[in-house]
DORODO-991758 format. One record per residue (C-alpha): x, z, y; residue number from 1. Coordinates in nm, 4 decimals, always signed. Last residue first. Example, Ala and Ser with C-alpha at 12.3 -4.5 7.8 and 13.67 -1.06 7.14 Angstrom:
<mitis>
         c1         c3         c2   resi
    +1.3670    +0.7140    -0.1060      2
    +1.2300    +0.7800    -0.4500      1
</mitis>
This chain:
<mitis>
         c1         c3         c2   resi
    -0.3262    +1.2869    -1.3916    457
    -0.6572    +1.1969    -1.3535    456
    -0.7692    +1.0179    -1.6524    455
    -0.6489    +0.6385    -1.6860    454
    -0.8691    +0.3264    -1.6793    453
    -0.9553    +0.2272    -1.3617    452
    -1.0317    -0.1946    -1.3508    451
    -0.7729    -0.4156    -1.2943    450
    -0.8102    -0.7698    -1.1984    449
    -0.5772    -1.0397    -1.3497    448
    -0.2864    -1.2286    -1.1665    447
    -0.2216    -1.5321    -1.3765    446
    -0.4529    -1.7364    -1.1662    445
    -0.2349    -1.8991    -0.9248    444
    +0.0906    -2.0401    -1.1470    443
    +0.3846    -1.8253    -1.1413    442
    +0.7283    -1.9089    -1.0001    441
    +0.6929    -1.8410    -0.6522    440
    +1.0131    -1.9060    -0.4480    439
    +1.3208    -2.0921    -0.5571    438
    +1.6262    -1.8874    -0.3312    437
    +1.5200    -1.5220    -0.4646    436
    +1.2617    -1.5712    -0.7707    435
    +0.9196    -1.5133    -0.7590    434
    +0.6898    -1.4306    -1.0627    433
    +0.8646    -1.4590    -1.3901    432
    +0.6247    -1.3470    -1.6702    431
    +0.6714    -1.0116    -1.8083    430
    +0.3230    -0.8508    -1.6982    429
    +0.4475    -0.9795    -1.3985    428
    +0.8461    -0.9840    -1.3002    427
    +0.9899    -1.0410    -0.9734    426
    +1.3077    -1.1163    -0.8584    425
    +1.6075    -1.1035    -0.6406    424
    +1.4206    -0.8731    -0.3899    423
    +1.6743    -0.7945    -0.1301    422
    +1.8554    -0.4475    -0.0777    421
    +1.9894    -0.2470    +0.2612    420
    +1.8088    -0.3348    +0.5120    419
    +1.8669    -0.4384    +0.8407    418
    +1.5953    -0.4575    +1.0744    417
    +1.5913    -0.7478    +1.2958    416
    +1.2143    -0.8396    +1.2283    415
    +1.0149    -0.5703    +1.1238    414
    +0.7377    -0.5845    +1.3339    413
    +0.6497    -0.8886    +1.1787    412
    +0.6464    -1.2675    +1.2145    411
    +0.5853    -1.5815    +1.0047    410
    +0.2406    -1.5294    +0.8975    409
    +0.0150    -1.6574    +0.6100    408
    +0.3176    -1.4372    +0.4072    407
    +0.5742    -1.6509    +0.1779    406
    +0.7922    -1.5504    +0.4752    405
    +1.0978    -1.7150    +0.5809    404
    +1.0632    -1.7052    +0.9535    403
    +1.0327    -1.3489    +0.9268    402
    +1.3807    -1.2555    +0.9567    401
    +1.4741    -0.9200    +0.7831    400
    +1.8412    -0.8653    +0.9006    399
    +2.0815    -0.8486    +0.6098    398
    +2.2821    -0.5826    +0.3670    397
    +2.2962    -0.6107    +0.0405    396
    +2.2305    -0.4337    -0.2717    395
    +2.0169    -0.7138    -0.4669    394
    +1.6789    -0.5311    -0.6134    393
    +1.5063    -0.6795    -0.9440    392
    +1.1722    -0.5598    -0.9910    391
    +0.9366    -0.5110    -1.3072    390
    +0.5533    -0.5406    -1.4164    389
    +0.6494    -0.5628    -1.8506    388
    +0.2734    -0.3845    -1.8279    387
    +0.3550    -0.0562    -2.0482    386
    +0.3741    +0.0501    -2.4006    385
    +0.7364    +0.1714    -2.3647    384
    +0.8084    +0.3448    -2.0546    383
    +0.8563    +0.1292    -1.7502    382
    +0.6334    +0.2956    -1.4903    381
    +0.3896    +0.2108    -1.2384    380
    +0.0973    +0.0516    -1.4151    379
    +0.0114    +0.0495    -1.7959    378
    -0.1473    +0.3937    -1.8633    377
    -0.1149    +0.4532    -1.4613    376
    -0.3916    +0.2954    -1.3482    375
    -0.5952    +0.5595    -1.2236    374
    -0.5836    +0.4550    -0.8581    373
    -0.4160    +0.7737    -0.7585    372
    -0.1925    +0.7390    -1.0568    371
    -0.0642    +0.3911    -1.0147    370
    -0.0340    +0.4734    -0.6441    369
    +0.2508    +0.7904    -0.7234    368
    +0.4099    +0.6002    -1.0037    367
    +0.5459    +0.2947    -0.8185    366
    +0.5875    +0.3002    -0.4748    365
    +0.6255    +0.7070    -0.3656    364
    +0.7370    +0.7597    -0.6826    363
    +1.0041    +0.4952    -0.7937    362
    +1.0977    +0.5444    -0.4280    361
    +1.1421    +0.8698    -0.4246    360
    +1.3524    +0.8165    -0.8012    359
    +1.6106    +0.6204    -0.5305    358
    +1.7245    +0.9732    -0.4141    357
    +1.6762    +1.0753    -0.0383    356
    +1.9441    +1.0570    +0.1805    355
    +1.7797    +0.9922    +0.4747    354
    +1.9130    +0.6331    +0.5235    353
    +1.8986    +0.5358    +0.1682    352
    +1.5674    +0.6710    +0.1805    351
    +1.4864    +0.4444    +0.4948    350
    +1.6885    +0.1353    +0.3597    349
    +1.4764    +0.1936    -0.0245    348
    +1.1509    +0.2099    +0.2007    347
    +1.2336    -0.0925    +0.4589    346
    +1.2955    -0.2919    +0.1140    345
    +0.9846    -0.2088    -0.0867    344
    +0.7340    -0.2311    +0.2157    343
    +0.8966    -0.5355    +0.3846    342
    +0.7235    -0.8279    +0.1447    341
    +0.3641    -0.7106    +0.1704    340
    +0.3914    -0.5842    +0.5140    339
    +0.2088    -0.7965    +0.8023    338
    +0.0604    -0.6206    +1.0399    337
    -0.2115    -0.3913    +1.1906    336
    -0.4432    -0.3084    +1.4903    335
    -0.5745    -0.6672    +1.6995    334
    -0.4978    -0.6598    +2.0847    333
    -0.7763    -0.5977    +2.3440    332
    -0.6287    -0.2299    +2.3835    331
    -0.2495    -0.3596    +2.5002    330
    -0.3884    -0.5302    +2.7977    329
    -0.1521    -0.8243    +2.7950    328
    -0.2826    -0.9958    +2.5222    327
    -0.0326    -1.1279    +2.2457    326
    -0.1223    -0.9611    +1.9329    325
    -0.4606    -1.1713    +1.8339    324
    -0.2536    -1.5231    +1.9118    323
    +0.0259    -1.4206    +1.7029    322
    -0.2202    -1.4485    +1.3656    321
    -0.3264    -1.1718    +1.2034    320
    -0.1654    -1.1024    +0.8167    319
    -0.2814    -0.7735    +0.7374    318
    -0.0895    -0.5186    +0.5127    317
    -0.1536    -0.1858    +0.5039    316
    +0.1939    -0.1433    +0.3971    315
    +0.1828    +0.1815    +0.1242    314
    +0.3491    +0.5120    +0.1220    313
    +0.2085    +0.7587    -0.1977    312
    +0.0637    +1.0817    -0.2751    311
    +0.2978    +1.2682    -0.0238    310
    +0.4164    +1.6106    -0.0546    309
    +0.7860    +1.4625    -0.2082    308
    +0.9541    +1.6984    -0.0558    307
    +1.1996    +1.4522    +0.0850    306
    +0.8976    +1.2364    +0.2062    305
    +0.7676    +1.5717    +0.3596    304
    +1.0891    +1.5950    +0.5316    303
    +1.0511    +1.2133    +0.6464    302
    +0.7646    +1.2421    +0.8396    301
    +0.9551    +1.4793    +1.0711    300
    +1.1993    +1.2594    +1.1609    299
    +0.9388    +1.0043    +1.2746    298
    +0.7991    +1.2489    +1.4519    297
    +1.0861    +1.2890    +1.6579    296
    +1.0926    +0.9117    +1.6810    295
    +0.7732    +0.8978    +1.8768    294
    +0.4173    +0.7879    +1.6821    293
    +0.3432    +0.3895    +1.5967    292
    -0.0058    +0.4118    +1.6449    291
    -0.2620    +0.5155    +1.4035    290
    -0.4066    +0.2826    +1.3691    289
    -0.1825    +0.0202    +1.4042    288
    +0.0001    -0.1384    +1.7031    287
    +0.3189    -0.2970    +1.6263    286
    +0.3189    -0.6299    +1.7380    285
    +0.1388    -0.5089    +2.0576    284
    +0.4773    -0.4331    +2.2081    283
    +0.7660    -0.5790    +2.0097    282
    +1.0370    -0.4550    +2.2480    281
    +0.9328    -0.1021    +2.3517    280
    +0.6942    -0.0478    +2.0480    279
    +1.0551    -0.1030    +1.8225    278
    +1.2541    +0.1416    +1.9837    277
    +1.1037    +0.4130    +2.1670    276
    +0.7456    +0.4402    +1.9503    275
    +0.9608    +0.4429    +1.6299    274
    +0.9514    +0.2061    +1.3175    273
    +1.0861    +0.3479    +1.0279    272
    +0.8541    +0.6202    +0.8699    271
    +0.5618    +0.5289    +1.0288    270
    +0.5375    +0.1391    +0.8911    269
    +0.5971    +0.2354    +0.5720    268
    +0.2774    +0.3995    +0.5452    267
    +0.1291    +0.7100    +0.4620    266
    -0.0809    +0.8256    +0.1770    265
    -0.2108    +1.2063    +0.1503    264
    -0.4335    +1.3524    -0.1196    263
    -0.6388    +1.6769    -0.1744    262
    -0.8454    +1.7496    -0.4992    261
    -0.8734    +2.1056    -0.3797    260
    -0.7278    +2.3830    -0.5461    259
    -0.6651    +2.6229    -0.1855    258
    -0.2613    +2.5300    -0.1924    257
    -0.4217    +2.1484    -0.1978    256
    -0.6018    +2.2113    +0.0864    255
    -0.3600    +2.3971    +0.3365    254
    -0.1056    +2.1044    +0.1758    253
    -0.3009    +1.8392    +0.3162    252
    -0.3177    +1.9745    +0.6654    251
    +0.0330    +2.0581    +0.6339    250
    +0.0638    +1.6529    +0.5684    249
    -0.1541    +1.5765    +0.8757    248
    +0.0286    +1.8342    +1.0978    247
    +0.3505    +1.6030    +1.0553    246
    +0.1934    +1.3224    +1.1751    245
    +0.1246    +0.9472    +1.0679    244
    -0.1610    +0.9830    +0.8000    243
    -0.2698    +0.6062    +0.6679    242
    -0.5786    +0.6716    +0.3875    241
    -0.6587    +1.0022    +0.3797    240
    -0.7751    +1.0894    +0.0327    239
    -1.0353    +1.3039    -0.0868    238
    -1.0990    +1.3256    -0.4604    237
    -1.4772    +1.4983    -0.4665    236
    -1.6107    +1.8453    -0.4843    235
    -1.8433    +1.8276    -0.2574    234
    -1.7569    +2.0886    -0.0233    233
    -1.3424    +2.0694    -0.0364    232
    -1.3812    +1.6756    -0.0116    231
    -1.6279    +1.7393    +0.2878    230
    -1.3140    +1.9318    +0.4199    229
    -1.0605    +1.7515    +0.3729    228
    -1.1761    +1.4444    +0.5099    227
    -1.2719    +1.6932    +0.8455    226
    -0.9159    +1.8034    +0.8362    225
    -0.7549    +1.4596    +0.8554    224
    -1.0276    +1.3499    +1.1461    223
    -0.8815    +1.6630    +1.3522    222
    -0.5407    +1.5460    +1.2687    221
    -0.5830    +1.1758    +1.4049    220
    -0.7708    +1.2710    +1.7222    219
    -0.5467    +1.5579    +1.7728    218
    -0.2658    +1.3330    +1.7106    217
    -0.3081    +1.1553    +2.0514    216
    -0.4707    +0.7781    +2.0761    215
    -0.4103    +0.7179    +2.4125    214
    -0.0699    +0.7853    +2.4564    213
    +0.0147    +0.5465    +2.1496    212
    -0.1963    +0.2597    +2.3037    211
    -0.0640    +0.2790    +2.6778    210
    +0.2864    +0.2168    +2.5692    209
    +0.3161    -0.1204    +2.5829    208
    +0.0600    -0.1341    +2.8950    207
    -0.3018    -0.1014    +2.9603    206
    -0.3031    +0.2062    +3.2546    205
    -0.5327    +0.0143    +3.4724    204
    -0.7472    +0.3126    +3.5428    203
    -1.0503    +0.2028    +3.4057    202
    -0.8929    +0.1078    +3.1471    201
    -0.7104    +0.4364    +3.0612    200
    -1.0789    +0.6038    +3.0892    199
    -1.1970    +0.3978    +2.8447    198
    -0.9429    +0.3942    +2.6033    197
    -0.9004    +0.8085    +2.6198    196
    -1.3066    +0.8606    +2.5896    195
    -1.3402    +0.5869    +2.3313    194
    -1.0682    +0.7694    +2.1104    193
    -1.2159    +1.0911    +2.1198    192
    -1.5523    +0.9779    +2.0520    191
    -1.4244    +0.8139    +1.7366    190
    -1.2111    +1.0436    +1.5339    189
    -0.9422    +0.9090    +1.3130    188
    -0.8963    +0.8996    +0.9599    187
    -0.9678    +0.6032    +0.7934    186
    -1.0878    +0.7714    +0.4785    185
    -1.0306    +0.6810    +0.0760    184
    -1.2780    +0.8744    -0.1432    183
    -1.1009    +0.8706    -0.5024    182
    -1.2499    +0.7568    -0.7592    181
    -1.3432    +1.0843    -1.0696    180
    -1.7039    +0.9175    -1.1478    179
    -1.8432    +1.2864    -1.0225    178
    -1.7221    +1.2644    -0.6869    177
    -1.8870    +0.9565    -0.6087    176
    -2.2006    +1.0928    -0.5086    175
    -2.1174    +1.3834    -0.3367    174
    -1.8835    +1.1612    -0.1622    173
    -2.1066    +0.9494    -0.0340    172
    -2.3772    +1.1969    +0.0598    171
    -2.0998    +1.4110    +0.2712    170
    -2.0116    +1.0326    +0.3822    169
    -2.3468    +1.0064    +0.5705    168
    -2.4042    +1.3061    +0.6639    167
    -2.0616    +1.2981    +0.8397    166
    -2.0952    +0.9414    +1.0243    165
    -1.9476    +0.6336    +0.8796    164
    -1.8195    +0.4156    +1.1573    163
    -1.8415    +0.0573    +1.0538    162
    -1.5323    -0.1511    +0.9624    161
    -1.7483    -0.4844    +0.8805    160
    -2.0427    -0.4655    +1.0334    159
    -1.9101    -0.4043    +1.4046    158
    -1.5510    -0.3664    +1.3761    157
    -1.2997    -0.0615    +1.4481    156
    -1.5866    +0.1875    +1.4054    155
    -1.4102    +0.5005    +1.3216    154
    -1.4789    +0.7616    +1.0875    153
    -1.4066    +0.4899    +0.7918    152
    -1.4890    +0.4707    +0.4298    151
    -1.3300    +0.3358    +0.1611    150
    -1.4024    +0.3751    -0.2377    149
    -1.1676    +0.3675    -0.5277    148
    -1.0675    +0.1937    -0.8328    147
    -1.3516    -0.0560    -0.8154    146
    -1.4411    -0.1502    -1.1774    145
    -1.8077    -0.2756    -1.1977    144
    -1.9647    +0.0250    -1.2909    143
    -1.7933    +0.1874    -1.0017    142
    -1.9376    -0.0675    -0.7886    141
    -2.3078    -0.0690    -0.9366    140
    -2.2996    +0.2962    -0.8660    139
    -2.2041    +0.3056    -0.5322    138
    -2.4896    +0.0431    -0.4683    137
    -2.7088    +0.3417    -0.4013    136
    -2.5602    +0.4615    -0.1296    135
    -2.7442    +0.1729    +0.1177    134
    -2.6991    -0.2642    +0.0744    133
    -2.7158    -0.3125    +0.4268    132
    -2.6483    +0.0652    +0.5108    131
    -2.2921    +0.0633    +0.4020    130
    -2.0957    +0.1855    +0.1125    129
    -1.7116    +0.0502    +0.0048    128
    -1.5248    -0.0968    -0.2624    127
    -1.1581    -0.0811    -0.3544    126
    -1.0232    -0.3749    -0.5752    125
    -0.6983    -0.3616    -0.7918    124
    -0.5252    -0.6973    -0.7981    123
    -0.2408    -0.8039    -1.0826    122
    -0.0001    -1.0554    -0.9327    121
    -0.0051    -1.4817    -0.8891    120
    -0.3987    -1.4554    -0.7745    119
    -0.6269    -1.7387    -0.7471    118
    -0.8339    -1.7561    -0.9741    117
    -0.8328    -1.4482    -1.1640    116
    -0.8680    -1.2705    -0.8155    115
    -1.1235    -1.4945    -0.6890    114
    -1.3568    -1.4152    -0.9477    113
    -1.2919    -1.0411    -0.8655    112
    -1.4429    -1.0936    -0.5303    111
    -1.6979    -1.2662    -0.6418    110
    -1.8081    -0.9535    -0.8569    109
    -1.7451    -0.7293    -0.5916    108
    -1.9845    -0.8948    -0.3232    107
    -2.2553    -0.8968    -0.6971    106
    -2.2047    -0.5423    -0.7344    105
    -2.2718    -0.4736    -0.3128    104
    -2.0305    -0.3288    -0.0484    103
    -1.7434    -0.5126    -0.0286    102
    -1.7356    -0.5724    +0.3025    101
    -1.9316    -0.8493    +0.5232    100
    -1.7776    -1.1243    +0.7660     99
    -1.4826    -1.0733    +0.7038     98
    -1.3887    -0.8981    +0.4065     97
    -1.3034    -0.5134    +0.4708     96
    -1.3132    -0.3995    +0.0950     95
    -0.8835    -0.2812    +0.0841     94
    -0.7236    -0.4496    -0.1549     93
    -0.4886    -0.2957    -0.4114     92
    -0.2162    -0.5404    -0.4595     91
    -0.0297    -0.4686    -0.7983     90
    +0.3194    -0.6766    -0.8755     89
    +0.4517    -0.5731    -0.5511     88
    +0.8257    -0.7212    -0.5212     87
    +0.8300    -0.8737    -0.1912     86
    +0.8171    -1.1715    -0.3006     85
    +0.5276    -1.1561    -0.4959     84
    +0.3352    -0.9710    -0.2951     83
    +0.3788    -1.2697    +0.0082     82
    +0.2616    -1.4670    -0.2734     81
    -0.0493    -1.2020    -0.3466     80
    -0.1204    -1.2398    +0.0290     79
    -0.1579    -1.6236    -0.0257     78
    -0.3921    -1.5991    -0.3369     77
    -0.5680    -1.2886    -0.1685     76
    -0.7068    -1.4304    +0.0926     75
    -0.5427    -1.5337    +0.4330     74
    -0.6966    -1.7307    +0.6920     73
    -1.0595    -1.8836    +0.6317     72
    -1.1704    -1.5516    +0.7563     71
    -1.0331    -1.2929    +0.9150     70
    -1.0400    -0.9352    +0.7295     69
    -0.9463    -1.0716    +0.3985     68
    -0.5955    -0.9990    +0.2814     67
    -0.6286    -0.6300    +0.3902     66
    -0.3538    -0.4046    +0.1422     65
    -0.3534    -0.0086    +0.0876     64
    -0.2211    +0.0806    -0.1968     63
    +0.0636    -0.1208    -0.2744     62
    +0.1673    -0.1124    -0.6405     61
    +0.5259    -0.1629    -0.6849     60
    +0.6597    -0.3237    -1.0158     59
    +0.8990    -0.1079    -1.2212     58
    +1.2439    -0.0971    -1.0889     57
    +1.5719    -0.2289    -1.1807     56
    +1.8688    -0.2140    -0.9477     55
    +2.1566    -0.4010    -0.9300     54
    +2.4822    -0.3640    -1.0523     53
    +2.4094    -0.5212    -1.3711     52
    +2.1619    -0.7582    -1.3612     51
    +2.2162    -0.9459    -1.7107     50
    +1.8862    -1.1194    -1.7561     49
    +1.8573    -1.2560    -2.0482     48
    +1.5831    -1.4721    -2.2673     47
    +1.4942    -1.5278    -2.6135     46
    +1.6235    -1.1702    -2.6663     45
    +1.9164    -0.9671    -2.7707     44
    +1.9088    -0.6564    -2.8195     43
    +2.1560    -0.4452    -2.5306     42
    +2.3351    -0.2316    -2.7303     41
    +2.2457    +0.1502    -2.7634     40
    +2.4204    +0.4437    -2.6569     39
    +2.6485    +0.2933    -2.3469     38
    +2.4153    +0.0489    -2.3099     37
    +2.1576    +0.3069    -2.2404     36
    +1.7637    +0.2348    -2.3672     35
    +1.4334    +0.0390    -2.3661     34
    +1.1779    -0.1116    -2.6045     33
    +0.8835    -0.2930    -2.6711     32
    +0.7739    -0.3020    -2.2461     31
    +0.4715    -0.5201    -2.2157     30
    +0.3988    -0.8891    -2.1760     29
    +0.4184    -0.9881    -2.5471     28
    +0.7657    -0.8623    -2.5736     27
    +1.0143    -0.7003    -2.3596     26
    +1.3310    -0.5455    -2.3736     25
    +1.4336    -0.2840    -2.1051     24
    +1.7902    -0.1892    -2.0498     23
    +2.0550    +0.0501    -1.8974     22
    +2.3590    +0.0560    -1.6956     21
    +2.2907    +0.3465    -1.4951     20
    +1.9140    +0.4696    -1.5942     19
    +1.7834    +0.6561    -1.2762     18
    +1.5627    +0.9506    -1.3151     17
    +1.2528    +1.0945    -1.2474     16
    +1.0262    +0.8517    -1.1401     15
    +1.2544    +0.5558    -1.2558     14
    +1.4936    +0.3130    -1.1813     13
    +1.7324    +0.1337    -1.4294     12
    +2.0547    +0.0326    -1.3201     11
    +2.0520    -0.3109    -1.4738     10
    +2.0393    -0.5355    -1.7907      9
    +1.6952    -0.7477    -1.8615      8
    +1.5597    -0.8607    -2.1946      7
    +1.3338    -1.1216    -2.2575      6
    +1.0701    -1.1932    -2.5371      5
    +1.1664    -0.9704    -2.7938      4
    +1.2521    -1.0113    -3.1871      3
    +1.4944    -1.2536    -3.1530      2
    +1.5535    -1.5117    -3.4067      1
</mitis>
């Protein structure tokens, strides 16, 4: 009889190094052993899965997910499908529920609840502050397991997304700073914007590429550097959530060369989709904020990628419907996308493309958010002793259609692009998950909520 649950053959991928022909045997959900073929037999196990050829990875944790923000639409059962195919075995979701955020112990609590109900991967939960339920609740939250907190200089909705001024988050990070969470900022500055939007309105100028011109990188870069800086004063983790120029990432590195606690996420999004290309024909289907920037910066992005200066690359995720991207005026259009299930493949076809090593994306996917969030003792990695959370990748080559998508959506930004590998399946906390050509395999409810548990690596 064997002594492990399943064991699964393949080109093993890891943070450092890749694993040709190697193995991981699993027992109990978690990882019991691993080696080389070509030192150690396979075991055997109640269950194979000879993948050789393909590529083995451990689950991807995607930092920066909104399954909530419309109502009645989404939630995180149906995002964590969409997860599930894709190959994310950890969603960390972002606290912008409509109609109120996270901002409260007992909005968290039901918010977990509906994790272990519903959920078919592991969730993470950020929380946030507001002036409903005031600073105070910040400890509440971190008693209660958030892994980080979110704020936003900009006010992209009334009550939900609010604007938090400088003061204000100064306090809020002085406060959280001490319970080692990061401080998670939308980065972009809000005066600036308003003055651009307005007076491009007033002059008619609403068009495809009216959003990108509009919102310049000064306002991004300036809103970088004042994250930085109030993480610099107070001492706390500061983060910046979605960073989409080159000057961001110096920005970063000005900080962390000075021993700040400095970090820098970007998002899949910005390193292959191009203002030229893909804003010209999909129009509003790609705004975010920030907007899809110019290829040359594009380029750029991806040196820093190479140098492996960023923290991690996430999807920021949100499934609107068609009917909130299809206006006209380009600045009465919703921000953001669907990208649970393109975030690992678009990232292994753009390092492919770049020539950057498939350990970049063990990092920038895998590792790199499982450390930020501090859940790295069992998250992010297949060494022995942790979550059994893995991926199988297909090489091939095919255009992403949408049509298919386990998503609340059926379109994306994405559409056409050929990549390069295909999730064949999906493993969670060693149970089958999703499965290429039979679809979710997992019954809602085995996801489980994760609270922080590591020390800061």
């Amino acid at each position: 009889m064997s002594d492990f649950d399943l064991v699964v053959r393949g080109n093993i991928v890891g943070p450092d190094a890749v694993t040709q022909d190697g193995w991981i045997a699993i027992r109990d959900g978690s990882v019991a052993a691993r080696g080389r073929s070509s030192e150690t037999s396979p075991p055997a196990g109640r269950e194979t899965v000879d993948a050789r050829g393909m590529w083995v990875l451990p689950g991807v944790v995607d930092g920066q997910v909104h399954s909530g923000s419309q109502a009645n639409q989404e939630g995180l059962g149906w995002a964590s499908r969409a997860a599930a195919a894709g190959g994310v075995t950890v969603m960390v979701d972002m606290p912008y529920d409509d109609p109120e955020p996270v901002a409260s112990r007992p909005q968290l609590d039901a918010k977990i609840a509906e994790v272990e109900r519903d959920c078919h991967v592991d969730v993470a939960l950020y929380g946030t502050l507001n002036d409903k339920h005031g600073l105070q609740a910040a400890a509440g939250l971190i008693e209660g397991g958030v892994c980080a907190f979110k704020f936003s200089t900009f006010e992209a909705t009334p009550g939900r997304f609010p604007r938090v001024e400088e003061d204000v988050l100064y306090e809020a990070f002085r406060l959280i700073g001490p319970s080692g969470l990061a401080c998670g900022v939308h980065n972009q500055m809000q005066e600036l914007t308003r003055k651009n939007v307005n007076r491009m309105i007033e002059a008619g100028d609403t068009g495809w590429d009216a959003f990108m011109r509009a919102h310049t990188p000064l306002i991004e870069n300036l809103a970088t550097a004042l994250i930085y800086e109030i993480g610099a004063e107070t001492g706390a983790r500061a983060h910046a959530v979605h960073v989409s120029t080159s000057r961001g990432f110096e920005i970063c590195n000005m900080f962390r060369s000075a021993g700040h606690k400095a970090s820098i996420e970007t998002c899949v999004q910005y390193l292959m989709l191009n203002h030229e290309e893909h804003t010209r024909r999909f129009g509003a289907k790609t705004k975010h904020f920030p907007p899809i920037r110019p290829k040359s910066e594009v380029d750029l992005l991806w040196t820093h990628i190479a140098k492996n200066e960023c923290t991690f690359v996430s999807s920021d995720h949100v499934s609107w419907g068609l009917e909130r991207k299809q206006n006209p005026n380009v600045f009465k259009n919703s921000s953001g996308g669907p990208g649970l299930e393109t975030l690992l493949p678009a990232f292994w076809t753009g390092c492919e493309q770049h020539g950057v090593a498939p350990e970049m994306v063990a990092r920038q996917l895998c590792l790199g958010p499982a450390k930020h969030f501090l859940l790295h003792d069992r998250k992010g990695h297949l060494d022995v002793g942790a979550d059994a959370d893995l991926v199988l990748l297909k090489p091939e080559r095919y255009a992403f259609d949408p049509s298919t998508s386990l998503s609340a959506v059926k379109w994306s930004s994405f559409e056409g692009m050929e990549m390069t590998v295909k999730v064949e399946a999906t493993w969670c906390r060693g149970a089958l998950a999703y499965q290429a050509g039979s679809g979710i395999k997992n019954k809602a409810g085995w996801g489980t909520f994760l609270r922080p548990t590591s020390q800061i690596a």
